[in-house]
C-alpha positions as CSV (number, residue, x, y, z in Angstrom):
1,X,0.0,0.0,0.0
2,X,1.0,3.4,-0.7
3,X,2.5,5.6,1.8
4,X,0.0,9.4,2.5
5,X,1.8,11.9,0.9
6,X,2.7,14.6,3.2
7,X,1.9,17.2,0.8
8,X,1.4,20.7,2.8
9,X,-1.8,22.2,3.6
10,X,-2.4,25.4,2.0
11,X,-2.6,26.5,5.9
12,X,1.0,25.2,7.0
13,X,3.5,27.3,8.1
14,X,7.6,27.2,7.3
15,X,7.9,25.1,11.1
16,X,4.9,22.6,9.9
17,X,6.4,22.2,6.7
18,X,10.1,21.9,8.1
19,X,8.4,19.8,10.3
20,X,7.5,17.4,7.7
21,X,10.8,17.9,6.1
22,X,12.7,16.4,9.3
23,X,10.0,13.4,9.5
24,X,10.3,12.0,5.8
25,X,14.2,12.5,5.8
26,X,14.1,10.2,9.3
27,X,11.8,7.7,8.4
28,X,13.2,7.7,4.9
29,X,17.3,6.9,6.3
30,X,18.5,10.2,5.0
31,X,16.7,9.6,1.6
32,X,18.5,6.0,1.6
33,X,15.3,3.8,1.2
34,X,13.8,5.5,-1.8
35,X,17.2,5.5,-3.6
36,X,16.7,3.0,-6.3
37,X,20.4,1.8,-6.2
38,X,19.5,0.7,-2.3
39,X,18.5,-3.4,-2.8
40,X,16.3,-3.2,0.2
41,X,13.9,-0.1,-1.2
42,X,10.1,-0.9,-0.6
43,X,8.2,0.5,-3.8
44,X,6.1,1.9,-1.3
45,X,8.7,4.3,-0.5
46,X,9.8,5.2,-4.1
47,X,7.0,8.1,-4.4
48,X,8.8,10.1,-1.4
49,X,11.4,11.8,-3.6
50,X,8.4,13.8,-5.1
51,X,6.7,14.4,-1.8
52,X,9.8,15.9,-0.5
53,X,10.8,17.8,-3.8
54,X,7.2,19.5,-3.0
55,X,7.9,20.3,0.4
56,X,10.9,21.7,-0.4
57,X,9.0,24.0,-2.8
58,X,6.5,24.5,-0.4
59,X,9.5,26.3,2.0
60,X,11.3,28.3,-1.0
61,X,7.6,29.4,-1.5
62,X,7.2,30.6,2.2
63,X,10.4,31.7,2.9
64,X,12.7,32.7,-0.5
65,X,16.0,33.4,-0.7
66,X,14.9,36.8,-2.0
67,X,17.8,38.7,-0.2
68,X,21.6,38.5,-0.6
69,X,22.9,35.6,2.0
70,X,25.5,36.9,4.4
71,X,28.7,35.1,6.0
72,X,27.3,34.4,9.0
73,X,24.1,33.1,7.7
74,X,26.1,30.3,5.8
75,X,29.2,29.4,8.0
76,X,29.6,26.8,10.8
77,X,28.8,23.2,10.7
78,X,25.8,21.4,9.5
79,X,25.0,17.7,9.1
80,X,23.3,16.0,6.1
81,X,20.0,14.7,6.6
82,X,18.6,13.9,3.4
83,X,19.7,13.8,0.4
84,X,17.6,12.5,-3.2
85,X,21.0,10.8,-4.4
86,X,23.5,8.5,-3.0
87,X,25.1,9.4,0.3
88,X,28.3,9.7,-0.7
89,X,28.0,12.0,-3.6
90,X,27.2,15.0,-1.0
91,X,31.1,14.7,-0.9
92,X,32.4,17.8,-3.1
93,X,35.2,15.2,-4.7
94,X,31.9,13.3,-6.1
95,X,30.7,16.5,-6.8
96,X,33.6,17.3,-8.6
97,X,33.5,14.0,-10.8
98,X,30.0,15.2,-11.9
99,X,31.4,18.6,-13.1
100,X,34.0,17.2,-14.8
101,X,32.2,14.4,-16.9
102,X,29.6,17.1,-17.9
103,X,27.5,14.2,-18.8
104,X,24.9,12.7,-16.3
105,X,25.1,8.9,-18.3
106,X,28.9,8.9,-17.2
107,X,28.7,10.4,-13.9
108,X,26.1,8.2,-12.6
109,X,27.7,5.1,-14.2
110,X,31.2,6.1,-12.0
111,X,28.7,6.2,-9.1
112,X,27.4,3.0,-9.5
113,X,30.3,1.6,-9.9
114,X,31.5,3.0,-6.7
115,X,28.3,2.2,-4.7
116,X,28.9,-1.6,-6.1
117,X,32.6,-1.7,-5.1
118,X,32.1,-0.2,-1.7
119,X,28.5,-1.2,-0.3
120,X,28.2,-4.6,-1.6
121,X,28.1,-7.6,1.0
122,X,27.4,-5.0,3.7
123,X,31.1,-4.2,3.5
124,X,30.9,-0.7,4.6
125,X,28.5,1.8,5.3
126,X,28.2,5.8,5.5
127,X,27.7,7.2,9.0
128,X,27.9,11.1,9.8
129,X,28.1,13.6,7.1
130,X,28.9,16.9,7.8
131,X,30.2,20.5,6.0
132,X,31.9,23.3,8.0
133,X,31.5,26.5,6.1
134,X,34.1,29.6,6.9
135,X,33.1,32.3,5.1
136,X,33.5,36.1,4.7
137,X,31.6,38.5,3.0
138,X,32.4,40.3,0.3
139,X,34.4,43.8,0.5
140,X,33.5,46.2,-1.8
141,X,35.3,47.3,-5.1
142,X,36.4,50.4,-4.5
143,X,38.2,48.9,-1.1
144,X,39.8,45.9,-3.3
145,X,41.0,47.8,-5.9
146,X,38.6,46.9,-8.7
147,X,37.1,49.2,-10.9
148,X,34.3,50.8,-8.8
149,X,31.9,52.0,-11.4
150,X,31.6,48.4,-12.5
151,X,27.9,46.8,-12.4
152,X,28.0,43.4,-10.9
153,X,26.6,42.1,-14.3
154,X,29.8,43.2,-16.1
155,X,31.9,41.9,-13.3
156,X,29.5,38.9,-13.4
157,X,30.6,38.6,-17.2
158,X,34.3,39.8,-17.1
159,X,34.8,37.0,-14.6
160,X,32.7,34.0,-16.5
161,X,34.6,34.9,-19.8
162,X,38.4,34.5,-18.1
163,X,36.5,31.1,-16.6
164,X,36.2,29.6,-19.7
165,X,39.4,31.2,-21.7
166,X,41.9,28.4,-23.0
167,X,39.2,25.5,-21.7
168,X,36.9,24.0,-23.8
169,X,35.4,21.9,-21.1
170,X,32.1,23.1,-19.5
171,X,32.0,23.6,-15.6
172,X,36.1,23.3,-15.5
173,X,37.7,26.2,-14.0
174,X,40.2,26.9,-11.5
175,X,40.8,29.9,-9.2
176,X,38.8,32.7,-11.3
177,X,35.3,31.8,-10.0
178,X,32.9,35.0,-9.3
179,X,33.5,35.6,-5.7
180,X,31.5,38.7,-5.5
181,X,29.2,37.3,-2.8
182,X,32.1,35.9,-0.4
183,X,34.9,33.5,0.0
184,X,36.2,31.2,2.2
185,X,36.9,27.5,2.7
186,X,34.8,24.4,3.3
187,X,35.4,20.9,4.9
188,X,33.5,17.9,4.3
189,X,33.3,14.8,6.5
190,X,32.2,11.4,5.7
191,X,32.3,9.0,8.3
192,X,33.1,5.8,7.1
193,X,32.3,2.5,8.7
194,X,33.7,-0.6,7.2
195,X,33.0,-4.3,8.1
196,X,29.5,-3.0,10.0
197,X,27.9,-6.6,10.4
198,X,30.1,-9.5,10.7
199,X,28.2,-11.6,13.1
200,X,25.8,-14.5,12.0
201,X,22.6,-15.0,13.7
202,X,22.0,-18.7,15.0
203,X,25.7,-19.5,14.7
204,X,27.0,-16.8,17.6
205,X,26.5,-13.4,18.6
206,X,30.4,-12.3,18.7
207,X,32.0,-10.5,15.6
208,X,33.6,-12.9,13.1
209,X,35.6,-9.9,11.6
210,X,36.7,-6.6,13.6
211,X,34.6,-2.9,12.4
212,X,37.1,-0.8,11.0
213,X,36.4,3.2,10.0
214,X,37.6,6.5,9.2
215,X,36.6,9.8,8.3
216,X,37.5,11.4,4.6
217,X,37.6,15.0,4.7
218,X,37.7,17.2,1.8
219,X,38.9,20.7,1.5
220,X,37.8,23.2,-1.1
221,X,37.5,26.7,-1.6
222,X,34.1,28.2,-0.9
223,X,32.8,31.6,-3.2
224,X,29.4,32.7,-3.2
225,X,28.0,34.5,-6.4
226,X,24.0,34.9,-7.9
227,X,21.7,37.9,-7.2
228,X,21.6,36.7,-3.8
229,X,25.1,34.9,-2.9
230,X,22.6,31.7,-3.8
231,X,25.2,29.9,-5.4
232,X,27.6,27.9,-3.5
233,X,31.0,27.7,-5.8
234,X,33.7,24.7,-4.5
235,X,37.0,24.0,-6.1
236,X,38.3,20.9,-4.2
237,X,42.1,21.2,-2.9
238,X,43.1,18.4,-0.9
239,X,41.6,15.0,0.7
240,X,42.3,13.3,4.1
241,X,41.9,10.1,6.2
242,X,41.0,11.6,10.0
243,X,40.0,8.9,12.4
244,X,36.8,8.6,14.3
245,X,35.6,8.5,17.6
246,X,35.5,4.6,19.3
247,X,36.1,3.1,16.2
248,X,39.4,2.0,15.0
249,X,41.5,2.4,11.9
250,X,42.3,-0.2,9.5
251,X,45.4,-1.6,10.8
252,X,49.1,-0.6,8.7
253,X,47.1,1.2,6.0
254,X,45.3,3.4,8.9
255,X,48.3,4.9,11.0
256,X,49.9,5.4,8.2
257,X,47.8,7.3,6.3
258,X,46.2,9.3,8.8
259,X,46.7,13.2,8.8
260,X,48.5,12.8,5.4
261,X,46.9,15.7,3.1
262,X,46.3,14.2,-0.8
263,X,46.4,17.3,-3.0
264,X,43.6,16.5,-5.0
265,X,43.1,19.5,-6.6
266,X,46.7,19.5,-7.8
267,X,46.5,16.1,-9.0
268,X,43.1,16.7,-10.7
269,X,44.9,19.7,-12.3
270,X,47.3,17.9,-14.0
271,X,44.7,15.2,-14.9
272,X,41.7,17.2,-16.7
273,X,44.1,20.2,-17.4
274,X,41.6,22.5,-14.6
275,X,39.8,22.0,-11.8
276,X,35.9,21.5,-12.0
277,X,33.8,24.0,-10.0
278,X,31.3,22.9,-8.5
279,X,27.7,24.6,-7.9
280,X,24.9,24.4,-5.5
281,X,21.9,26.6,-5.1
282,X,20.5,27.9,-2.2
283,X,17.0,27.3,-2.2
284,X,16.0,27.8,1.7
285,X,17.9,28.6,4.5
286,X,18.0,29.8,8.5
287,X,19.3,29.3,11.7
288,X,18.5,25.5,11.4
289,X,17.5,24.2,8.2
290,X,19.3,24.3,4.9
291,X,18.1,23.2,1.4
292,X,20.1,22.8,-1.7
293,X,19.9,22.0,-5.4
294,X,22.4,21.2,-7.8
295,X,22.2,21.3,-11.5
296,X,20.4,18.1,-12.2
297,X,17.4,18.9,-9.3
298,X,19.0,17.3,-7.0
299,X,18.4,17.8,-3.3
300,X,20.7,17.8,-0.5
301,X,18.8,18.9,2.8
302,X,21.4,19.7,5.7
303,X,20.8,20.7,9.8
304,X,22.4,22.2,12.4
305,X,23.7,19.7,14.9
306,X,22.0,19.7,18.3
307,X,25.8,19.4,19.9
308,X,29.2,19.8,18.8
309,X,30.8,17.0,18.3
């Protein structure tokens, strides 16, 4: 039987509807069983990527981004609740991959392919995701030594045209992104637990294999640009193995990898010839809720934490 679709009521307000938000991304494991690539999806759930894609308009119709997005609004940590795609892909280095392929067939066959290599057998699972935003806003012009008398369209165009000079690869730029809205850095965490369930029921309750895990974090440079500093530019730089909490590394490959900085960004360089920029949209935001959109329609639905951890 079909789930009720939690469509809003012309009579809801933003903290029903965010309300409803929070409850389908909890019952629905982060978005994880109405992903199609997740073996154990019910049908029944399937529908609940379009009753949240109408909540999600039902906020940006209550509350729009119709002002330009400050520093402060953006910055600090927040933790991925749902998300319409696979977990992992919230990652800016997945998010990067998309950019660079240009072409969703491609892109989504690399992240099958991952999601087969990594999640099959219950080999490993994704725990906590997180970003932590540091941002600044913007200083004007005159005070930066740019032309003053400038529109931002112009410097909206002057900037996209030295994007794109000497690449002919759409989305690939490297340190020439609009930044008009503010700049700063951002660092993603994906928790990563590997050999979750090793235990067989009726033969023992003990672990036949240790849990390993990790955390991959993921630098890249922040810049905010659109009408309203809507648009979330990242340009990855560098990629580490952090360990987390009560759960221990994988042994030899762990301790010696830990802390080591990859330099992604450089090696991606040197790859593809420039680094893809990423872009998200904005489409809600305030002191606890944040929605965004990337270029396929894509949701990625992000929370304050309740603690720091």
């Amino acid at each position: 039987m079909a789930m009720k679709s939690p469509v809003r009521m012309a009579s809801d307000s933003v903290a029903e509807v965010k309300s409803k938000v929070l409850q389908l991304a909890a019952s629905m494991d982060r978005g994880g069983m109405a992903n199609p690539g997740n073996r154990g999806v019910s049908h029944a759930y399937l529908g609940t990527k379009d009753d949240m894609r109408l909540l999600v308009e039902s906020l940006a119709q209550l509350d729009p981004v119709n002002k330009p997005l400050t520093a402060t609004e953006l910055s600090g940590r927040w933790e991925l609740v749902y998300t319409t795609v696979e977990l992992f892909r919230a990652s800016p280095f997945f998010q990067m991959v998309e950019a660079g392929y240009d072409d969703p067939e491609k892109s989504n066959l690399f992240f099958k392919l991952h999601q087969l290599q990594t999640g099959s057998w219950g080999a490993s699972k994704i725990g906590r995701v997180t970003q932590t935003l540091d941002l600044i806003d913007s200083v004007p012009p005159s005070i930066e030594g740019r032309d003053a008398t400038a529109t931002p369209a112009a410097e909206a165009e002057a900037a996209a045209a030295g994007a794109v000079e000497g690449s002919d690869k759409a989305g690939v730029v490297e340190d020439n992104t609009d930044m008009s809205g503010g700049s700063g850095s951002l660092e993603s965490e994906v928790d990563l637990i590997i050999l979750p369930l090793t235990s067989v029921p009726l033969v023992g309750f003990w672990k036949l294999l240790p849990t390993f895990g990790g955390c991959i974090a993921t630098k890249a440079k922040c810049s905010l640009a659109g009408d309203n500093n809507e648009v979330v530019q990242l340009i990855v730089e560098s990629t580490k193995l952090k360990a987390v909490e009560d759960v221990p590394l994988l042994p030899i490959a762990g301790p010696l990898f830990e802390g080591m900085e990859f330099p992604t960004g450089e090696v991606t360089k040197k790859v593809m010839g420039n680094v893809p920029v990423t872009k998200q949209t904005v489409v809600y935001i305030d002191d606890t809720l944040r929605v965004m959109e990337d270029k396929a329609g894509e949701l990625y639905i992000y929370a304050r934490p309740l603690k720091s951890f």
